[in-house]
N, C-alpha and C positions, 0 to 999 in steps of 0.2 A: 543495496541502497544505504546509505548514510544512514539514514532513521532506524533502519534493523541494525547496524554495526553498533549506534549509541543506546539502544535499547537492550543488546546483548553484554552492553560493558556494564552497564547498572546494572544486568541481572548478576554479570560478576563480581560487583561493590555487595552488592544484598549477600551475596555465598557468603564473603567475604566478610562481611560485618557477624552472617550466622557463626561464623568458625569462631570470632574472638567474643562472642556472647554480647554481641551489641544489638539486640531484636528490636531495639526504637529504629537504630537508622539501616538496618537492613526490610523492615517492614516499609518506610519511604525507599528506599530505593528498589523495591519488587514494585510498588506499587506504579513509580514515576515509568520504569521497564515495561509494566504494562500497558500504560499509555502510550509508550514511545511507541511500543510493537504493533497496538489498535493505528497509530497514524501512518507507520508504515506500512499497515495491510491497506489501510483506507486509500493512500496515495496509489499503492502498486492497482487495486481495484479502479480507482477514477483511471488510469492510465490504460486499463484492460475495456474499462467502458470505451473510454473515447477512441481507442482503436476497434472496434466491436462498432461505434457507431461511423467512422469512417469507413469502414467495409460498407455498412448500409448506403451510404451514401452515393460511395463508388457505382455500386449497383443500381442503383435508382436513376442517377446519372448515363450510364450503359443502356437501362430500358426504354428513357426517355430520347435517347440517339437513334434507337433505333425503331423506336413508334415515328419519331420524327422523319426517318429515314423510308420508312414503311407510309408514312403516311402524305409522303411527293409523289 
């Protein structure tokens, strides 16, 4: 996903800032990385829900065909 690729190149800028002893903007840029990587856990989770509630769905649909089927 995008969001993990932009959250891994900050954590690259923050190494980065650490090696040249700049600990203001590599402590923003771990920081900004962590967020990015919370949004791209949270997005790949909504997307793990909403297939997870699609299967439910599927199946409920399936049941009710054939209660309906069962019950002609």
């Amino acid at each position: 996903p995008a969001e993990l690729s932009i959250a891994q190149a900050k954590l690259a800028r923050a190494e980065q800032a650490m090696k040249r002893d700049d600990y203001v903007n590599a402590r923003i840029y771990a920081e900004q990385a962590e967020v990015d990587a919370k949004y791209a856990w949270t997005l790949a989770e909504n997307a793990r829900t909403q297939r997870a509630a699609a299967e439910v769905d599927k199946s409920i649909n399936a049941l009710r065909q054939e209660l309906q089927r069962r019950g002609q």
